[in-house]
N, C-alpha and C positions, 0 to 999 in steps of 0.2 A: 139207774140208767140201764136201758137196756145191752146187752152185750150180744154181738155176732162174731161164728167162727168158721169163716171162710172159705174152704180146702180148693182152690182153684180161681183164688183172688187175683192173679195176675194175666188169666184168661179175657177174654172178651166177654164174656158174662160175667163172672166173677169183679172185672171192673167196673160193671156199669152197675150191678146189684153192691156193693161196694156204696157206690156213690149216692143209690137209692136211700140205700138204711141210714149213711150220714145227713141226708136232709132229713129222717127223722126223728133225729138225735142218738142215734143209736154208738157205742163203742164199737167198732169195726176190728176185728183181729185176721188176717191173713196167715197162711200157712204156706211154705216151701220146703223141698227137701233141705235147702241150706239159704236159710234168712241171709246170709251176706254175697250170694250169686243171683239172687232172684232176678229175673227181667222186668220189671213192674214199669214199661213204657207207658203201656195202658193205663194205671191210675195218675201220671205225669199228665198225660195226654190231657185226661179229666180234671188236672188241678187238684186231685185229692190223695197224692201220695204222701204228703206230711200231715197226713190227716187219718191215717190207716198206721196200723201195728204189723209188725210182721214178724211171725215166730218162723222157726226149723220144727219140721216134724214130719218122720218117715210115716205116713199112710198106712203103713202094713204093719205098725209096730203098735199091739195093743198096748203095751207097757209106758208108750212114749204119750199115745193118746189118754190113757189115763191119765199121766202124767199133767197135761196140757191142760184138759177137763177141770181137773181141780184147782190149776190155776188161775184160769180165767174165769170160770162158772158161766161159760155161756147162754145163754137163753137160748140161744138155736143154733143151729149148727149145719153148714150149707156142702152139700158134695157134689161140687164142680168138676172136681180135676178130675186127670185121664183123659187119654187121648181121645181128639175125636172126625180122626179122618175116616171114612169107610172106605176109601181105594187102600188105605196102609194097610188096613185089617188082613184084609187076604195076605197083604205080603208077612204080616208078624201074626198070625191069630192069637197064639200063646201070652204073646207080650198085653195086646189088648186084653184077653180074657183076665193077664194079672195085675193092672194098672186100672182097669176097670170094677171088674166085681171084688175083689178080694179086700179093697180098703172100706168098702161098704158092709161087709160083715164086721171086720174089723172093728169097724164105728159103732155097729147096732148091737156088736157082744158086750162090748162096755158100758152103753146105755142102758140095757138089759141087765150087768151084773151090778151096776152102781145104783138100779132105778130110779134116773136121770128122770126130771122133767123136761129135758132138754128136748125141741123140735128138731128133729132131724130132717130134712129135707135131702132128695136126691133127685138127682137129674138123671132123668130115664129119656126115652126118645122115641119120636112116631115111625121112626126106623122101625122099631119092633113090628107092628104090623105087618110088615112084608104088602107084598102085592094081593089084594082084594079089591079087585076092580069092581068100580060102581058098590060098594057099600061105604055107606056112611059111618065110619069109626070114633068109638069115644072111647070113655075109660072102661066100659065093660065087652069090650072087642076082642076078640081071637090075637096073638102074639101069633106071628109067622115070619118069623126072622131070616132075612135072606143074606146076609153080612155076617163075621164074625163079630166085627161092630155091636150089633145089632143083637146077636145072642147073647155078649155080655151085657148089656145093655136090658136086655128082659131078664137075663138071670137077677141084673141088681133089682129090678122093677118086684118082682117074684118074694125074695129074698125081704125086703124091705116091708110087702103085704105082710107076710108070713111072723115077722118078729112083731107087729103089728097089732095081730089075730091073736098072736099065739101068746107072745108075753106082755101083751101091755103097751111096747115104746109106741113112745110116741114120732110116728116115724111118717113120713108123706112122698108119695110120687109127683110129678111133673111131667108128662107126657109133651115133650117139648119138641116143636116144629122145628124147620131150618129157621136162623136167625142172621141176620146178615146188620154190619156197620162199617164202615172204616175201621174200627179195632179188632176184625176179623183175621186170623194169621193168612200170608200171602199165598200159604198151600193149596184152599178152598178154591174152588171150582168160580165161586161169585168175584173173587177178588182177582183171581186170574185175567174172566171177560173186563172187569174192569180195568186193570192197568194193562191188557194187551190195544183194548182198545183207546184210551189217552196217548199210550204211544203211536198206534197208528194213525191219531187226528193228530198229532204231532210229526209226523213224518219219519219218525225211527225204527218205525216197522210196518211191512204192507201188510202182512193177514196172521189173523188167529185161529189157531188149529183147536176143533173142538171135540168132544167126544158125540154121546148121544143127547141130542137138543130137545127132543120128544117129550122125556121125562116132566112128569109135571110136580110141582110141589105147590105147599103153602107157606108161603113165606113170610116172616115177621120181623122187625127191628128189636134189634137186643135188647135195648132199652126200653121196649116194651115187656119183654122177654122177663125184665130183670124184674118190673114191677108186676107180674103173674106171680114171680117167686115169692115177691114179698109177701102177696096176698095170700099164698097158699100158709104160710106160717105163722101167720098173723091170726087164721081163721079158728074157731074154739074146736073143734076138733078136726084131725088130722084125716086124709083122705090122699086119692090120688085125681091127679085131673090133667084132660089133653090144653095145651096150651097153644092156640092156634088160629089163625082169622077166620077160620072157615069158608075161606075162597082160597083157589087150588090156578096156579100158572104154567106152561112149560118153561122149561129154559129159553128154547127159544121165544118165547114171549119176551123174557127178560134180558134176551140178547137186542131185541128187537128196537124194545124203549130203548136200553144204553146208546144203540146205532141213533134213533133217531133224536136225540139229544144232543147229538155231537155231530149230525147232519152227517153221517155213513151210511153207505149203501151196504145192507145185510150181505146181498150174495157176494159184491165182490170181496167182501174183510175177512169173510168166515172163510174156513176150508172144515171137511169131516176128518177127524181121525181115528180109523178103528183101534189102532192102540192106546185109546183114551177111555176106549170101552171097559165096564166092571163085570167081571164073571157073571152075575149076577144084579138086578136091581129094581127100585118098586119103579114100575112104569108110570103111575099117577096113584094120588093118596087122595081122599076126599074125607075131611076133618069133621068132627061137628065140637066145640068148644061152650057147648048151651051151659053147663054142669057150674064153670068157671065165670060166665055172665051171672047166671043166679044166684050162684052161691057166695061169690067173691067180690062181685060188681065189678071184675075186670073185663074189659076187650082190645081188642088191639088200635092202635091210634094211625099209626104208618099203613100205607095201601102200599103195592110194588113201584106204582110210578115215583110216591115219595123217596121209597128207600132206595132206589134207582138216584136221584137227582141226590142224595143225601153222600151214597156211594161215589159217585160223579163229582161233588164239592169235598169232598173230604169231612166234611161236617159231621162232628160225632154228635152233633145235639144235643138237645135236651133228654133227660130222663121223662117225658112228661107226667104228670101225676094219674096215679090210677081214678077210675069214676066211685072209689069209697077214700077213706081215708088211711087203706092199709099203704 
């Protein structure tokens, strides 16, 4: 049987990749700093939290992750966790930059000194890019990090090549777009429009204060999300790849559909907030995901109107199956 080791199990990815590996057949092991405090709503939510293991294990502690490694003998090994707001960043950078990249060397020095066959996969982000307007980004694109977020976030991208190249592991990127479900924490920007606006078709509040709506992204359902990951670790040799539909929306676009789903008129719900504004942020991204079609036979399943109406029902869905058998 195959084995997975999770570092971020209890995340909104981490649940729904979780749930992927268990339909196919895989031992599923999770990681928290303390197995007996974990918030695991998320794999509840899915039905598969008596179906998942959960260890204690400090991220930053090579000795603990040794430890764990030889316990479990993973076959792959998934680096979810770490924060992942980019308004927080600015306010802690240090915190991100150590919650962030430092568990990821951590991981890739013991793979490296045990010479693990272990897949290491990490979760990197099209944050990194920064703003390069009107080019078409993939995986062999400029890093221009406009976030602290973002430059830990290339730092692990970097780091990860590098042990890769240089020794061997077997180690793989994910260039992962916004992902949005119902198991998205309420902090996010997408979850916010959503329960501001259910309240105000409900009558408990008249307007939602928003930041800048211009911002364009490409956006994906997690559970699509989950099964790119799978596909990346499953593939015979290790790589890095952008994971994304390749169509790009504003927010307000996606303000736009929520509104008219719920029969709201946009102007009068919204209001602008410049104190919602980021130092800094990518104006629009425009993806190209060709690498992860060809090579992986994944693409995304969900468009914005679906994850829209998905968000709007509460409906965390299906996983649905990738177009290979990864």
């Amino acid at each position: 049987m195959t084995t997975a080791l999770i570092c971020g199990i209890s995340g909104q990815t981490g649940a729904y990749l979780a749930q992927k590996l268990l339909q196919k057949g895989y031992r599923v092991v999770g990681s928290s700093r303390d197995h007996s405090e974990a918030n695991l709503w998320r794999l509840k939510r899915l039905a598969i939290d008596s179906d998942t293991e959960i260890v204690s294990l400090s991220l930053h502690d090579t000795v603990a992750i040794r430890k764990i490694l030889a316990k479990y003998q993973p076959d792959e090994i998934y680096y979810l966790a770490g924060p992942s707001s980019v308004a927080a960043s600015f306010r802690e950078p240090m915190v991100f930059m150590d919650q962030i990249f430092q568990p990821v060397v951590s991981f890739l020095e013991v793979l490296k000194d045990t010479e693990s066959s272990a897949h290491f996969f990490n979760a990197a982000s099209t944050d990194c890019f920064g703003n390069q307007e009107g080019v078409v980004l993939d995986e062999n694109s400029a890093l221009q990090p406009l976030s602290p977020y973002a430059v830990a976030k290339s730092a692990t991208f970097w780091t990860v090549k590098n042990y890769r190249d240089s020794f061997g592991v077997k180690a793989s990127n994910g260039i992962l777009t916004n992902h949005e479900s119902p198991l998205r924490g309420p902090d996010f920007v997408t979850q916010k429009i959503i329960t501001g606006l259910l309240d105000i078709a409900e009558g408990k509040k008249r307007t939602l204060s928003l930041g800048s709506t211009s911002i364009a992204r490409d956006w994906l359902w997690a559970g699509d999300v989950a099964n790119a990951v799978s596909a990346i670790t499953s593939a015979s040799q290790p790589g890095d790849y952008v994971v994304a539909s390749g169509h790009s929306s504003t927010l307000r676009e996606f303000v736009s559909l929520a509104c008219d789903k719920l029969a709201l008129n946009l102007e009068e719900v919204t209001t602008q907030d410049q104190s919602l504004f980021r130092p800094s942020d990518i104006e629009s991204i425009l993806l190209n995901p060709q690498r992860a079609e060809k090579e992986l036979g994944w693409k995304a399943h969900y468009d914005l109107d679906s994850i829209v109406d998905a968000l709007l029902s509460g409906n965390v869905g299906p996983t649905l199956p990738s177009t290979t058998a990864s």
